[in-house]
MDTraj code that builds the backbone (N, CA, C; nanometers):
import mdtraj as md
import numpy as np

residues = "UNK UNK UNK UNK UNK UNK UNK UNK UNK UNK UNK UNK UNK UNK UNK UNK UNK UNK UNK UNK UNK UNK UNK UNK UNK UNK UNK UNK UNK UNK UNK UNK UNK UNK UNK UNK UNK UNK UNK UNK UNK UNK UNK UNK UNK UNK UNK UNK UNK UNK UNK UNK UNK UNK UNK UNK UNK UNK UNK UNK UNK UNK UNK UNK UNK UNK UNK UNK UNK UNK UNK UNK UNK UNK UNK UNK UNK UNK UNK UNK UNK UNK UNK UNK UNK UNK UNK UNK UNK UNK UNK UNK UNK UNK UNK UNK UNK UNK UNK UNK UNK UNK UNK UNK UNK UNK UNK UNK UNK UNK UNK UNK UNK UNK UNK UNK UNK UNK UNK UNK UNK UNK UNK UNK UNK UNK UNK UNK UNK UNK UNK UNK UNK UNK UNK UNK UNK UNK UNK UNK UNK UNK UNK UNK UNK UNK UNK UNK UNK UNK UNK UNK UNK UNK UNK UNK UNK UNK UNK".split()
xyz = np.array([
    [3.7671, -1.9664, 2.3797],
    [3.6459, -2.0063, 2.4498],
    [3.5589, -1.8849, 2.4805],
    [3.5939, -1.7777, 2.5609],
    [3.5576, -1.6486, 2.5805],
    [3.4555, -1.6060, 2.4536],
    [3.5624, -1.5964, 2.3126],
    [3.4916, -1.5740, 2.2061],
    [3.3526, -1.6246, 2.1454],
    [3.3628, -1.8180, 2.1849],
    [3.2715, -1.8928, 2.1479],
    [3.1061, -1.8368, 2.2517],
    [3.1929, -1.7814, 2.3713],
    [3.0175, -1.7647, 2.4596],
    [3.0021, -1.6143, 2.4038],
    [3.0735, -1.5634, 2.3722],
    [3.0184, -1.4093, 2.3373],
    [2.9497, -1.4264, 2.2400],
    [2.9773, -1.4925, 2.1117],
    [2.9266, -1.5582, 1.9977],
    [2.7583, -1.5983, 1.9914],
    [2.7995, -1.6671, 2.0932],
    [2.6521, -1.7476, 2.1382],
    [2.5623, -1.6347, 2.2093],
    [2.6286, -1.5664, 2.3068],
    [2.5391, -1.3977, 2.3514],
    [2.4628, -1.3550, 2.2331],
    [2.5599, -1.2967, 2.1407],
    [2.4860, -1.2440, 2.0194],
    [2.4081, -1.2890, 1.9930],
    [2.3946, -1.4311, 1.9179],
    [2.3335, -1.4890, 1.8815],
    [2.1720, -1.5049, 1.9164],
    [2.1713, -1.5314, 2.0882],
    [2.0612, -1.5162, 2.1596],
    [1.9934, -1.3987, 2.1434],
    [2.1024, -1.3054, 2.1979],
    [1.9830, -1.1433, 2.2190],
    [1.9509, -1.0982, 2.0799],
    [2.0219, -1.1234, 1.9868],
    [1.9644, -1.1359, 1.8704],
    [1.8293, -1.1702, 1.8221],
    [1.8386, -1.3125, 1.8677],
    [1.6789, -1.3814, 1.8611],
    [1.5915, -1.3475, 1.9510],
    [1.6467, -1.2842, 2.0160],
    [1.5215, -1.2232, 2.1706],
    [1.4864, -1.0656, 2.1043],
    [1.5927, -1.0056, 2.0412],
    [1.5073, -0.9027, 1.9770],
    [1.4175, -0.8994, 1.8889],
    [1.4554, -0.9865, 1.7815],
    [1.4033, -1.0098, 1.6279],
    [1.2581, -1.0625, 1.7081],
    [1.2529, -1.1909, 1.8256],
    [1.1670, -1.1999, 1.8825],
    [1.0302, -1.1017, 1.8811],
    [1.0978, -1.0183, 1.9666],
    [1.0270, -0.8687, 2.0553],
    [0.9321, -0.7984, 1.9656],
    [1.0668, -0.8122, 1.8439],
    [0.9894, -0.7365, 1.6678],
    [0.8490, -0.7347, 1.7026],
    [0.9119, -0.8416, 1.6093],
    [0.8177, -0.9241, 1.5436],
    [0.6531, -0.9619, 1.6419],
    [0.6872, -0.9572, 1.7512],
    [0.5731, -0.9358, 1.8490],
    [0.5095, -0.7821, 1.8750],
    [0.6239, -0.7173, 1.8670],
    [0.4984, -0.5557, 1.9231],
    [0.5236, -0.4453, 1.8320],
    [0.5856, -0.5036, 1.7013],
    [0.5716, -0.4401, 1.5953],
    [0.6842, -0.3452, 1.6046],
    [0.7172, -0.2148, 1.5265],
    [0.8261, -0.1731, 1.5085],
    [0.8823, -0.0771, 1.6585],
    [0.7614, -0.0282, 1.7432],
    [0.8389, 0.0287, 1.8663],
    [0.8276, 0.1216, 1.8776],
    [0.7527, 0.2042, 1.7681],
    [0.7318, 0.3760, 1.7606],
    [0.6217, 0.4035, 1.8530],
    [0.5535, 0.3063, 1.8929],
    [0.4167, 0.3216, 1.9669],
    [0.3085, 0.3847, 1.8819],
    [0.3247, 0.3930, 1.7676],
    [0.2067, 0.4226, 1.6864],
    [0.0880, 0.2969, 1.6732],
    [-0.0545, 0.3565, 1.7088],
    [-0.1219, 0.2963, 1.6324],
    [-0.1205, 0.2214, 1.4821],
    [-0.1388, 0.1250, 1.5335],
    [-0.1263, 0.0257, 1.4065],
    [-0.2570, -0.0384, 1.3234],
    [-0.3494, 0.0441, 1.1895],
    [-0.4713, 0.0280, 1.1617],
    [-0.4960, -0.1511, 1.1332],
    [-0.6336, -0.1632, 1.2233],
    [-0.6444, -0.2779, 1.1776],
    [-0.7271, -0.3225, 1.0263],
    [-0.6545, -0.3807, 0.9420],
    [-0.6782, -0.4530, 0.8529],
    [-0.8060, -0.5020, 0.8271],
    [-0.8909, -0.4532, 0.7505],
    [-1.0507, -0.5191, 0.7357],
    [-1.0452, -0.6450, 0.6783],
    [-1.1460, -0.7409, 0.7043],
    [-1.1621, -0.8995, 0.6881],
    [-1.1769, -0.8950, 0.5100],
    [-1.2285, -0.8006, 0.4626],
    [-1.1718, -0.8361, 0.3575],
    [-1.0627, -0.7666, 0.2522],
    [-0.9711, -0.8110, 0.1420],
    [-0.8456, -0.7578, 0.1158],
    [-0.8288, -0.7212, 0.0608],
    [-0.7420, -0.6580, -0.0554],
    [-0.6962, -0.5101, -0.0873],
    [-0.7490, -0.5656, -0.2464],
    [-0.7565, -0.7117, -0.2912],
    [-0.8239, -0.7586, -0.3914],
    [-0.9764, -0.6898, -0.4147],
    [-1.0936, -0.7254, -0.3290],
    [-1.1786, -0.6918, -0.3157],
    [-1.2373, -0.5262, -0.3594],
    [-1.1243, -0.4709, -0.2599],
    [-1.1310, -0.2907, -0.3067],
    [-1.1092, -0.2945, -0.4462],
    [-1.0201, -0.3306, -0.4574],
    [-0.9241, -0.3093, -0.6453],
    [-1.0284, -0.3203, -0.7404],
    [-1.0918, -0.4624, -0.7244],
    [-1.2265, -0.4906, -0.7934],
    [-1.3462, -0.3972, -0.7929],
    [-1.3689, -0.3316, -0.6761],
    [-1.4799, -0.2356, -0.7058],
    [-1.4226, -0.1368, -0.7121],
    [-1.3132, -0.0657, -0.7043],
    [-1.3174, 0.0593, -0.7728],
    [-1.2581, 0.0087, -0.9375],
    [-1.1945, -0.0863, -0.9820],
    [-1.2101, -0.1227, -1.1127],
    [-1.2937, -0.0934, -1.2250],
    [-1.4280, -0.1645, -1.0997],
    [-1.5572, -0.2059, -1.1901],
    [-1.6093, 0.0002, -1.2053],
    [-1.6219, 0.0867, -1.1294],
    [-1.6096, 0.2274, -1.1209],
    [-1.5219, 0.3043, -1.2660],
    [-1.3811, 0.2681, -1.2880],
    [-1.3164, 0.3097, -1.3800],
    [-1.3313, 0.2269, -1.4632],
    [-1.4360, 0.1407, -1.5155],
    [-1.4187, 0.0686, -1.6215],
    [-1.2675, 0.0096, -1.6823],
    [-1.2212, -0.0493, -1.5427],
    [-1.0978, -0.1047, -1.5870],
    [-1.1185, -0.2296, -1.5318],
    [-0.9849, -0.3185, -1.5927],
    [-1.0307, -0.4550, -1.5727],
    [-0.8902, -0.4435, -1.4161],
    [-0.9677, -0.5205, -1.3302],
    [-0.9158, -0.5816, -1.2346],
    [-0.8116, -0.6953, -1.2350],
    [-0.6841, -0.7086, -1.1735],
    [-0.6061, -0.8079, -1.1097],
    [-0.5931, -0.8638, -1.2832],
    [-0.4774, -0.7332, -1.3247],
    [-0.4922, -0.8350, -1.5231],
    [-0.3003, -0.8538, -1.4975],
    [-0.3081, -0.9521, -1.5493],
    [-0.1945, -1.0264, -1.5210],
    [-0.1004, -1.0089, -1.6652],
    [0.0339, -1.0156, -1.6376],
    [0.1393, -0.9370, -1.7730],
    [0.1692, -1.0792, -1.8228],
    [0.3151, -1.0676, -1.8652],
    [0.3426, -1.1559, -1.9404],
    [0.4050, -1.2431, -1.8487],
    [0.5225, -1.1578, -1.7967],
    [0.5581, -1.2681, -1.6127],
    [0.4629, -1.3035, -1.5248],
    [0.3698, -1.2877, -1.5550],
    [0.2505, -1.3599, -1.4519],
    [0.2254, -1.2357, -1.3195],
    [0.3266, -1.1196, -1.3199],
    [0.2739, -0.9872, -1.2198],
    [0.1385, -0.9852, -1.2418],
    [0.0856, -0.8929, -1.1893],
    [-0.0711, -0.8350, -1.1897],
    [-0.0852, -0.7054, -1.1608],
    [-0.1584, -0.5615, -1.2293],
    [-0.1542, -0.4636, -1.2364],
    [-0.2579, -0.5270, -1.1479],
    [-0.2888, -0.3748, -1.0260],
    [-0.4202, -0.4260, -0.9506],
    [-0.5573, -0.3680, -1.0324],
    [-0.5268, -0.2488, -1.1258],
    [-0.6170, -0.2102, -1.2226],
    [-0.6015, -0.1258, -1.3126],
    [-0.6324, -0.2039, -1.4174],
    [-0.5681, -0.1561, -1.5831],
    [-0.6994, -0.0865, -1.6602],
    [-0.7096, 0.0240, -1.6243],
    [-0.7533, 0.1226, -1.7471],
    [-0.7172, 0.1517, -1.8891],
    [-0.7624, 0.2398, -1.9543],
    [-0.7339, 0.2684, -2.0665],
    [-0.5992, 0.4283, -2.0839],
    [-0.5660, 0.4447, -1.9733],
    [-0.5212, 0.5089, -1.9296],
    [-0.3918, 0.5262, -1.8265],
    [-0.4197, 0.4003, -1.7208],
    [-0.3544, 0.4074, -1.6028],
    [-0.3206, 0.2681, -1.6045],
    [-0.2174, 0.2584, -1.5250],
    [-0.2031, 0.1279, -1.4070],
    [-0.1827, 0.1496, -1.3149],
    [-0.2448, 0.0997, -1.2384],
    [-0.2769, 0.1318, -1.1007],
    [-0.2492, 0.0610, -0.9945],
    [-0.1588, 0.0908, -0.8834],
    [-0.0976, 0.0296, -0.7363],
    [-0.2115, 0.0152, -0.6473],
    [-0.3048, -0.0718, -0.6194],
    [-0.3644, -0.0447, -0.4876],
    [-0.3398, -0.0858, -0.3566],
    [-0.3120, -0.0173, -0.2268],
    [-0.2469, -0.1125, -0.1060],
    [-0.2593, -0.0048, -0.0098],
    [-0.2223, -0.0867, 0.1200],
    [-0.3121, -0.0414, 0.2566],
    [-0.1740, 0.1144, 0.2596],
    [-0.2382, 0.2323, 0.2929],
    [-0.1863, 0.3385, 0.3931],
    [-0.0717, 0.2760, 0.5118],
    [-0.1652, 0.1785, 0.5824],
    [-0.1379, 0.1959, 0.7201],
    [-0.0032, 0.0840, 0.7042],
    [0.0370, -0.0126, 0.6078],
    [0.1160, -0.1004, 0.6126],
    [0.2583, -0.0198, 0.5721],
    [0.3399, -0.0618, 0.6545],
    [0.4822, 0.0391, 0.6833],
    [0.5543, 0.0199, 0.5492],
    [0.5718, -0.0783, 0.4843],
    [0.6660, -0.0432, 0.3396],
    [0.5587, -0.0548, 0.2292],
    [0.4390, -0.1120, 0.2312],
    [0.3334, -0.0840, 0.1122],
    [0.3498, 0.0537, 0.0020],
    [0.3448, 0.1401, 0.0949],
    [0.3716, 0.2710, -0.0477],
    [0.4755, 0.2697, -0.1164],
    [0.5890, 0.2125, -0.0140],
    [0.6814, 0.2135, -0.1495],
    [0.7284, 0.1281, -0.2478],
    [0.6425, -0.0294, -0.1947],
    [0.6378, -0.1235, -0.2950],
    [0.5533, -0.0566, -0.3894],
    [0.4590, -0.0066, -0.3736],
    [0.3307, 0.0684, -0.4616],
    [0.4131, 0.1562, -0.5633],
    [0.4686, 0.1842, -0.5644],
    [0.5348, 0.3165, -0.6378],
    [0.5865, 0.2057, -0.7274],
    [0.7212, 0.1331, -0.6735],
    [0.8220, 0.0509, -0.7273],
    [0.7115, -0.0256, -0.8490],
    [0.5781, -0.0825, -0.7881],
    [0.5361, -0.1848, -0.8697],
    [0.4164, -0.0582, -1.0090],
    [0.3658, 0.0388, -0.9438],
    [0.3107, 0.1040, -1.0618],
    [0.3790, 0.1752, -1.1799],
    [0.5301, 0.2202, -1.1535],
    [0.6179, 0.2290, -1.2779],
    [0.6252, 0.1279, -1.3456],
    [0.6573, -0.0033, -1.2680],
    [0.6697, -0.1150, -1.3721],
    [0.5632, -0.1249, -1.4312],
    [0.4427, -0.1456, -1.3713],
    [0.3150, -0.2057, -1.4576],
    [0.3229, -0.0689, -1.6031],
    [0.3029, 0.0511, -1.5161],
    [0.3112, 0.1501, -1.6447],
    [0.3759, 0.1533, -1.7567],
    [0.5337, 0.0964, -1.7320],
    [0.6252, 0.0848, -1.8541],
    [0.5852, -0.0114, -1.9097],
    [0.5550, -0.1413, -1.8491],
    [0.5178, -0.2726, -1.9397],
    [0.4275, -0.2257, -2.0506],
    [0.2868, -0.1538, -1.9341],
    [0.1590, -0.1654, -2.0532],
    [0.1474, -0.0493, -2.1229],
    [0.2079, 0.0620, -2.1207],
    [0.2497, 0.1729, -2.1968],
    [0.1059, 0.2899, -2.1660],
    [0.1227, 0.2972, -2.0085],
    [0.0273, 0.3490, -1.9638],
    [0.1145, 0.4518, -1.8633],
    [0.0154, 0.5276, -1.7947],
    [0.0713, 0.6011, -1.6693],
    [0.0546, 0.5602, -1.5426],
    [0.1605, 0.6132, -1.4821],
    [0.1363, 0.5216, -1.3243],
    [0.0294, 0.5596, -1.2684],
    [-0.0124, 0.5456, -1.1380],
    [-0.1044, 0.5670, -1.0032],
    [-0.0887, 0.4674, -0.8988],
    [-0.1113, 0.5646, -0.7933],
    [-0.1289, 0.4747, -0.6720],
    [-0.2796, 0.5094, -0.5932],
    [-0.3373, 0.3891, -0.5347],
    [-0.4309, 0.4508, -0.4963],
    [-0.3970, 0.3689, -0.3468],
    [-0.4470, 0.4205, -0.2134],
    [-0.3632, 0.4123, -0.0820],
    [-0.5267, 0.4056, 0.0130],
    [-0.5433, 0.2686, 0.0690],
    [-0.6530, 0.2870, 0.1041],
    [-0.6126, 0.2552, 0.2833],
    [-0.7066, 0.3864, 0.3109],
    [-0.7291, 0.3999, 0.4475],
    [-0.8582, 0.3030, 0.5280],
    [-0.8235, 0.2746, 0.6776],
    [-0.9701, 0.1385, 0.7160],
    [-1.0635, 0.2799, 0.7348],
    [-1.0655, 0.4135, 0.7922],
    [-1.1337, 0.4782, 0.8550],
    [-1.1276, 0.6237, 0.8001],
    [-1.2156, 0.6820, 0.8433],
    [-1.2738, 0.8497, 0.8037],
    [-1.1368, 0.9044, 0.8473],
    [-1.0969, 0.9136, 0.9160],
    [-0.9472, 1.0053, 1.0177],
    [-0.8827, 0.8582, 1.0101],
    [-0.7621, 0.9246, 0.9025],
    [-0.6395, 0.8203, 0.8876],
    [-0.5770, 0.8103, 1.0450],
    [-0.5035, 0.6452, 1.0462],
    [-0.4219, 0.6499, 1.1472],
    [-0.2763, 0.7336, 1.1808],
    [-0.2191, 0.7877, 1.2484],
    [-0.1437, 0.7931, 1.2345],
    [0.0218, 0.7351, 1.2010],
    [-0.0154, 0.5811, 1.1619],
    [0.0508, 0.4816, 1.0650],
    [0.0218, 0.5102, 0.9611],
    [-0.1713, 0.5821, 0.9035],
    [-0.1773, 0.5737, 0.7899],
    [-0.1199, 0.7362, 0.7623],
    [-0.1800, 0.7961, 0.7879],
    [-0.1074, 0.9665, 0.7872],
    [0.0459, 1.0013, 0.7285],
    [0.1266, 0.8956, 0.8538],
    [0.2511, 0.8826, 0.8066],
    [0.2813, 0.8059, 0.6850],
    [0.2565, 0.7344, 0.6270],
    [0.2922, 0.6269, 0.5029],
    [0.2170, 0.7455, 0.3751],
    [0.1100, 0.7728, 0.4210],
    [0.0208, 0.8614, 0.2778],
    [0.1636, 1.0123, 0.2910],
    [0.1446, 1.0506, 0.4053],
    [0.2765, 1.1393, 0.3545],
    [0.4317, 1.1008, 0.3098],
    [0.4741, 0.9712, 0.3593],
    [0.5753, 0.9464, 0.2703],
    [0.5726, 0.9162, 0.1150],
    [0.4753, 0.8549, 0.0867],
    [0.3577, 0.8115, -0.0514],
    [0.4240, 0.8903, -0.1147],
    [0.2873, 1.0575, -0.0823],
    [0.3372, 1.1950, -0.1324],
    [0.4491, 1.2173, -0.1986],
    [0.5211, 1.2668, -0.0501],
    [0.6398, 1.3532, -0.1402],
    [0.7534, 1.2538, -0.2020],
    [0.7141, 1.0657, -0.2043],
    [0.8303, 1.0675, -0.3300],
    [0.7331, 1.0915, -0.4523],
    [0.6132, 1.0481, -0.5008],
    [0.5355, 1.0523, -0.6043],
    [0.5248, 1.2212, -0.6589],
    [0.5318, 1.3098, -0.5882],
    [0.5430, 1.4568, -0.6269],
    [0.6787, 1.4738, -0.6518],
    [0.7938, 1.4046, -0.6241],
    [0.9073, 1.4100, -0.7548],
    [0.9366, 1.3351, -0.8740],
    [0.8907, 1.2547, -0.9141],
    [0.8298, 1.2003, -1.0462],
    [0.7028, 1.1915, -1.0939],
    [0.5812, 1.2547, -1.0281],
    [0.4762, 1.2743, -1.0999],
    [0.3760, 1.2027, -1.1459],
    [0.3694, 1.1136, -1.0092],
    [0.2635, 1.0094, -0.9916],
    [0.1413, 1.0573, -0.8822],
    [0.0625, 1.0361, -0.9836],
    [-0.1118, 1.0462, -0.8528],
    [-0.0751, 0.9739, -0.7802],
    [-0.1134, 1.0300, -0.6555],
    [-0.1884, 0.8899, -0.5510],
    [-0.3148, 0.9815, -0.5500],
    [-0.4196, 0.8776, -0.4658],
    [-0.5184, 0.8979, -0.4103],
    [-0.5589, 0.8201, -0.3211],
    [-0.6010, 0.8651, -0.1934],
    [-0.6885, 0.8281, -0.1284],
    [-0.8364, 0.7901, -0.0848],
    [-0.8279, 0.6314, -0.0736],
    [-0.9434, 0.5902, -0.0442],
    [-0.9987, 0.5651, 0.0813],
    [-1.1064, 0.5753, 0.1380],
    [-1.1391, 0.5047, 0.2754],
    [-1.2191, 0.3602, 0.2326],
    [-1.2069, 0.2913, 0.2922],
    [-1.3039, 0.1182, 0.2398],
    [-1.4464, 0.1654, 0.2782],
    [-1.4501, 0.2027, 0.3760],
    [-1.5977, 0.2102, 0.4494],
    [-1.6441, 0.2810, 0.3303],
    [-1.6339, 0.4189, 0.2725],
    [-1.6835, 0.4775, 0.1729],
    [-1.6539, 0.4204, -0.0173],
    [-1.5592, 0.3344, 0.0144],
    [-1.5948, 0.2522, -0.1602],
    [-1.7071, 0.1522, -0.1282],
    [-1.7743, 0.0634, -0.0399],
    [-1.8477, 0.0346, -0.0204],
    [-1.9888, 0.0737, -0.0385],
    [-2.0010, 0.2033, 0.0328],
    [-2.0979, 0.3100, 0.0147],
    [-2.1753, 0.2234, -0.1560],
    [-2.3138, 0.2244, -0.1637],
    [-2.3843, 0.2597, -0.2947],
    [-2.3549, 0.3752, -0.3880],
    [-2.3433, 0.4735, -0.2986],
    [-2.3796, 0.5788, -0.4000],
    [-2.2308, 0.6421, -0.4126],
    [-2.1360, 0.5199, -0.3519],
    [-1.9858, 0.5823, -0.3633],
    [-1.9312, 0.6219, -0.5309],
    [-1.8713, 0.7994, -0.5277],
    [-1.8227, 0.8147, -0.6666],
    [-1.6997, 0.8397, -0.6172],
    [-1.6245, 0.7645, -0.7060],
    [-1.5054, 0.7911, -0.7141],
    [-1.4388, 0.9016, -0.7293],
    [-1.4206, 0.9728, -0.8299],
    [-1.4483, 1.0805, -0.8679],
    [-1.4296, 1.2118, -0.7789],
    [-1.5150, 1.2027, -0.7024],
    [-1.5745, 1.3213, -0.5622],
    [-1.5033, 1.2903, -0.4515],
    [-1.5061, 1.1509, -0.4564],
    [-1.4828, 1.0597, -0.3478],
    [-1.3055, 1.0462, -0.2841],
    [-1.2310, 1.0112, -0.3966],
    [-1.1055, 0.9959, -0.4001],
    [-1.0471, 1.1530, -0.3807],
    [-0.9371, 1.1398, -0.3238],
    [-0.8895, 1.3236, -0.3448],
    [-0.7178, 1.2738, -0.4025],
    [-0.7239, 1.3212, -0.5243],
    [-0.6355, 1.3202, -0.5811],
    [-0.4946, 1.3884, -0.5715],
    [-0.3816, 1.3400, -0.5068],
    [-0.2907, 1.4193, -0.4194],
    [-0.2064, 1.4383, -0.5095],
    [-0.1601, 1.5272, -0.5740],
    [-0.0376, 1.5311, -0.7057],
    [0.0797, 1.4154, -0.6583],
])
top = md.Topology()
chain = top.add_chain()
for i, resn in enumerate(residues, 1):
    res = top.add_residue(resn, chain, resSeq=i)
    for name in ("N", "CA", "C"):
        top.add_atom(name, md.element.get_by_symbol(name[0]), res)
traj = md.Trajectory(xyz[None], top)
């Protein structure tokens, strides 16, 4: 019997943590960037239309490179989201091996001065992509927006 209420303890504070999570986020007290109304689709598409690559092109399993150059395949996804870079990595080798291209990631920040959610994720980004030898780069949204935004100048290309 003893066993059965300890059982049931777990069980609870269990769900009162997972609770807690899931409500105030992971607990580090870091700023957490908020997410612009529109989504990581949108970016992909205009810096696409920039590299003369085609946007959101879909393989043979139905995946989707977020942008396929003549050159690259390309990861695009938020900085500030806590496992994004390293789905980003995981998913731009694949797209690269499929389409017999080279990887990239491109890591977009909401603001001029990354958060320090985004700071931290662009430096984890980094140093795994600088041991196999994948670009990232950094974008801000506010400045792909920009008219006279060049990529190019614009992006800073982090080995």
């Amino acid at each position: 019997m003893k066993t059965f209420i300890a059982q049931i303890c777990v069980f609870v504070l269990f769900g009162i943590c997972s609770l807690l999570y899931l409500s105030f986020g992971n607990g580090y007290g870091q700023d957490k960037p908020v997410e612009p109304v529109l989504g990581e689709t949108y970016y992909s598409t205009i810096l696409a239309k920039q590299l003369n690559g085609v946007p959101e092109f879909r393989l043979f399993d139905q995946s989707r490179v977020d942008i396929l150059t003549r050159d690259l395949a390309l990861e695009v996804d938020w900085a500030g989201k806590s496992l994004k870079w390293s789905e980003a990595i995981g998913q731009t080798l694949y797209y690269a091996r499929v389409t017999n291209r080279k990887p990239g990631v491109i890591l977009l920040t909401t603001s001029t001065t990354p958060s320090l959610a985004e700071q931290r994720n662009i430096h984890r980004c980094l140093v795994a992509c600088s041991a196999i030898n994948i670009p990232v780069w950094i974008a801000n949204v506010q400045d792909i927006e920009k008219e006279n935004f060049d990529l190019f100048t614009t992006l800073r290309n982090l080995p």
